[in-house]
C-alpha positions in Angstrom: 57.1 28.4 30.6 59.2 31.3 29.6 60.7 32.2 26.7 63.2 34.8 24.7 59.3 35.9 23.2 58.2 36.6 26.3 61.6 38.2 27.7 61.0 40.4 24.8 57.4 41.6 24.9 58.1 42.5 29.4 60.2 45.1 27.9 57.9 46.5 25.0 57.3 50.2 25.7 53.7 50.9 26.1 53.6 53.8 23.4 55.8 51.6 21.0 53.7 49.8 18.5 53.6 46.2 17.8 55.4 47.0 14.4 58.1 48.3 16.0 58.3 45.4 18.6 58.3 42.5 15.6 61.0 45.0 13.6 63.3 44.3 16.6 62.6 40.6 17.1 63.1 40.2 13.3 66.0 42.4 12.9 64.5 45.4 10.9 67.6 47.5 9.2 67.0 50.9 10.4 68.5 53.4 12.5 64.7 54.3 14.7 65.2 50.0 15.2 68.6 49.9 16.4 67.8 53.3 19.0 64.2 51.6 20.2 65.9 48.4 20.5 68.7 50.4 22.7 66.1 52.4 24.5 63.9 49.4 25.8 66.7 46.8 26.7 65.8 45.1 23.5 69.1 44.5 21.9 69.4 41.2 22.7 66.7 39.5 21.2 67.2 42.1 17.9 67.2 39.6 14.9 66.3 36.6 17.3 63.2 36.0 15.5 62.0 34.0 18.5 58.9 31.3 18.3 55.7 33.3 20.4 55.4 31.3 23.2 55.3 31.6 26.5 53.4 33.0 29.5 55.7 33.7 32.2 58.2 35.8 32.4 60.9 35.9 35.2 63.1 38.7 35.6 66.3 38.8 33.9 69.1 41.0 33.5 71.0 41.1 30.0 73.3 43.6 29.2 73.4 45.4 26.1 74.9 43.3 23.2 73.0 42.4 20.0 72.0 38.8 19.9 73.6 38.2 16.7 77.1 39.7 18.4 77.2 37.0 21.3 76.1 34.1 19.1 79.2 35.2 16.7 81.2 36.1 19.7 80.7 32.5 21.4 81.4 31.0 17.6 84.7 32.5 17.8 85.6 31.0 21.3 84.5 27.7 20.2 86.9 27.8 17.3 89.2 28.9 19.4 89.2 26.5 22.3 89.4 24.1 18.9 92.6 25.4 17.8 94.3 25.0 21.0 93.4 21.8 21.7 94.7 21.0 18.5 97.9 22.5 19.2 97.9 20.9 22.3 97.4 17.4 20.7 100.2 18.4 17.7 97.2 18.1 15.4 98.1 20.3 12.2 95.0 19.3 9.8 91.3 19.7 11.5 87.9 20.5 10.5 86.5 23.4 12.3 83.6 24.1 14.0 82.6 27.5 12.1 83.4 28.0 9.0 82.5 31.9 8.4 85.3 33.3 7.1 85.0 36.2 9.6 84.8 34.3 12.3 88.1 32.7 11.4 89.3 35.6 10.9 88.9 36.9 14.4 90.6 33.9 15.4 93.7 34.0 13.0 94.1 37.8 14.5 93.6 36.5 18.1 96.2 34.2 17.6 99.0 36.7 15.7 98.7 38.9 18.7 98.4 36.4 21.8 100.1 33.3 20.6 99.8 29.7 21.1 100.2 29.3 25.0 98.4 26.0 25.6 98.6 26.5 29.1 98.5 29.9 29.6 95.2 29.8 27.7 94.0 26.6 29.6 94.1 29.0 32.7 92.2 31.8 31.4 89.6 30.1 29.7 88.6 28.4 33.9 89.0 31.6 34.6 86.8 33.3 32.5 84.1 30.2 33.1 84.3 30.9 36.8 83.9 34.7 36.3 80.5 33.5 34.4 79.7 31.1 36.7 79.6 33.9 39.8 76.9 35.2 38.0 74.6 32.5 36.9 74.2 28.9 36.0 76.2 27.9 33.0 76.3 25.1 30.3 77.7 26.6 27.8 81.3 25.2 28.3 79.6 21.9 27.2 79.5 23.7 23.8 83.2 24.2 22.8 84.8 21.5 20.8 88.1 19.5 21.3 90.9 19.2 19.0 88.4 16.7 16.3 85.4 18.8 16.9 83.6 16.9 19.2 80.9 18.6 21.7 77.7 17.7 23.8 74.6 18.4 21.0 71.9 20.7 22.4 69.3 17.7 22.7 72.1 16.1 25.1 72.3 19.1 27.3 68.2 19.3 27.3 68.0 15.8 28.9 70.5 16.4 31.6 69.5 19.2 32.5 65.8 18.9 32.0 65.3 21.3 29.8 62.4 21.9 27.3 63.4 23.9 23.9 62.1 26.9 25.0 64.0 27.1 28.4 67.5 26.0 26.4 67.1 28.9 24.0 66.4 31.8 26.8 68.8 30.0 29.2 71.5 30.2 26.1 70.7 33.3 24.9 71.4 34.5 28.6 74.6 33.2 29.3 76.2 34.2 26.0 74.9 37.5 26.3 76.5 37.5 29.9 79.6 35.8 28.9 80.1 37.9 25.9 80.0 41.1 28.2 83.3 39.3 30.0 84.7 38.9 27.0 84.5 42.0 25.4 86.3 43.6 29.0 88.6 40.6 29.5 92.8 41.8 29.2 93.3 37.8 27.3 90.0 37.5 24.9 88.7 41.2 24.2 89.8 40.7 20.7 87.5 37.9 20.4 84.7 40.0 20.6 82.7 40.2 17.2 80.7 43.6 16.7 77.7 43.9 14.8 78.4 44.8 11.3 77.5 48.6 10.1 75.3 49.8 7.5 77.3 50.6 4.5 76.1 54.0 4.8 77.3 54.3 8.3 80.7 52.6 7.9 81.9 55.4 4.9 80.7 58.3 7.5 83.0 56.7 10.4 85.8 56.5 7.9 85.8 60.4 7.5 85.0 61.3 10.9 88.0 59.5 11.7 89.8 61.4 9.1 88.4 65.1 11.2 85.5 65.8 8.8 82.8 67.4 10.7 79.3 66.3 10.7 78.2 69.5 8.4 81.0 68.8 6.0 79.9 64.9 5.4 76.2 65.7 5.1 77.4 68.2 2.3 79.3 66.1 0.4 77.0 63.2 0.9 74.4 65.0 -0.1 72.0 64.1 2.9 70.5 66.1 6.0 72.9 66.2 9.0 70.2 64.4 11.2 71.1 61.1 8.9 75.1 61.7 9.5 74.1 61.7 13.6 72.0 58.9 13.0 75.2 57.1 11.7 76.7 58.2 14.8 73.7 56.5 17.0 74.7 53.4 15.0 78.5 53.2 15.6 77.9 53.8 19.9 75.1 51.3 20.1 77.3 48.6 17.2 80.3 49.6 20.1 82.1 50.9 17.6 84.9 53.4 19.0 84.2 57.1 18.1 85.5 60.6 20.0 82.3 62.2 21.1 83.6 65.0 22.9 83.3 67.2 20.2 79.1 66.4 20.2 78.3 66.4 24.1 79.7 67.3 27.5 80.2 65.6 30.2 77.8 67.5 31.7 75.2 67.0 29.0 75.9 63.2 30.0 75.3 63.7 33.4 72.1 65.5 33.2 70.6 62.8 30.9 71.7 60.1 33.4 70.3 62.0 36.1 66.7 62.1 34.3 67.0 58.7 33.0 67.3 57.2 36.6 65.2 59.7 38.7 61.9 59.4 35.7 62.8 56.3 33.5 60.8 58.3 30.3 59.9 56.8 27.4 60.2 59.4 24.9 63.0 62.0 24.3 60.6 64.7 24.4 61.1 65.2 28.3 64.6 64.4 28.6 64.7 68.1 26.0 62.6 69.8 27.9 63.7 69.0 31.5 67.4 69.5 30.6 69.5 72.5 29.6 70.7 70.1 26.3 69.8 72.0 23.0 69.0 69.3 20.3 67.8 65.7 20.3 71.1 64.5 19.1 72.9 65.1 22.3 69.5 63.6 24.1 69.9 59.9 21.8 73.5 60.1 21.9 73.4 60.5 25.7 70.9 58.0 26.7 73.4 55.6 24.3 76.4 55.9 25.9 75.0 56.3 29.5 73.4 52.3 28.7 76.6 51.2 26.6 79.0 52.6 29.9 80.9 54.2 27.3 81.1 57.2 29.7 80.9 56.4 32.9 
């Protein structure tokens, strides 16, 4: 039987202790969790808090979105494919299927910039179900709600699809993880994508790089070492969060890192340093991240 444990632990670094693994599957706040958990594939199951079981693992490909972010992501859609129906049906009054305000939010915002096309939305919503569909088996459509809410349960799905608990969970976890990378590049539902929140911390220190400070200046005036202002910086690429980096590493800094990273696959960021012409470990993390988030390509 395998399991989102056990899709986990095939990925586990060998020099990585089993600390750091069970900060990852249990959504440990820190900036070392969010980088190992970038490093080792591992953002998807960060906060999943699976159940250990398992004992097979088969090989799957995720790509790299927190867990949290494609459960939230899906939520949105659902609502979504709600509110249409509802417009479809000239239902005003209806009680929705999430009721996070944020989630809602997304929604309302969706909505102001693309409309209420019915049928324009009809269309891309098959459309984005058969871009899924291309790439694995989905269920998930069962999920979304019509106008009054109603859905297929999960315990439904697990009988007609003989499917133990277990194998629903991984299964799910897979295609929203899969479906939320379409979403987040589709022209029609990008804006439905929901990010992972930053650290409070983190969130201040994009507002002022945005207004030109440098990283020296906010470390000043914040008081703090300049190693905790790029940490912030780790944070917003891996959280997808939009940031200039060309004023931090080359093109060519990129390059060599992607070079190392397929030709050796390290572990550690000691010899990506040391068999590169790149200066600091900043430029090493921030490297690595945006070679595996395809920020730059």
């Amino acid at each position: 039987m395998d399991s989102i444990y056990q899709q986990a632990k095939q990925r586990k670094f060998e020099e990585k202790t089993d600390k750091s693994f069970y900060n990852i599957l249990s959504g440990f706040k820190s900036h070392q969790t969010f980088f190992d958990a970038m490093m080792q594939g591992m953002l998807p199951f960060y906060n999943s808090r699976p159940s250990v079981t398992g004992d097979t693992a088969e090989s799957l490909t995720f790509y790299p979105y927190f867990y949290d972010s494609c459960h939230m992501t899906f939520q949105a859609l659902r609502l979504l494919t709600q509110s249409m129906s509802a417009f479809s049906a000239g239902i005003r009054d209806f009680y929705p299927v999430s009721n996070q305000l944020f989630i809602q939010q997304q929604v309302k915002e969706w909505l102001a910039l693309n409309g209420k096309d019915v049928t324009v939305y009809q269309s891309e919503l098959l459309g984005l179900y058969s871009g899924l569909s291309e790439e694995l088996e989905t269920f998930s459509y069962k999920l979304l709600a019509d106008a009054k809410g109603n859905h297929f349960r999960a315990d439904e799905i697990m009988m007609t699809d003989d499917l133990d608990v277990e194998t629903y969970n991984l299964k799910l976890l897979h295609e929203l993880n899969h479906l939320t990378h379409l979403i987040h590049h589709h022209n029609y539902f990008s804006q439905l994508y929901i990010r992972a929140p930053l650290q409070f911390a983190t969130e201040q220190t994009m507002q002022l790089l945005q207004e030109g400070w440098s990283i020296e200046r906010i470390a000043r005036k914040r008081g703090v070492k300049t190693h905790t202002i790029e940490d912030h910086i780790i944070e917003m690429i891996i959280k997808d969060y939009r940031i200039d980096v060309d004023h931090y590493i080359s093109a060519e800094e990129i390059e060599e890192v992607r070079q190392l990273y397929h030709e050796h696959r390290y572990q550690r960021l000691k010899p990506y340093f040391e068999r590169s012409a790149i200066d600091d470990y900043f430029k090493v993390k921030l490297g690595l991240c945006l070679m595996m988030k395809g920020v730059k390509q």
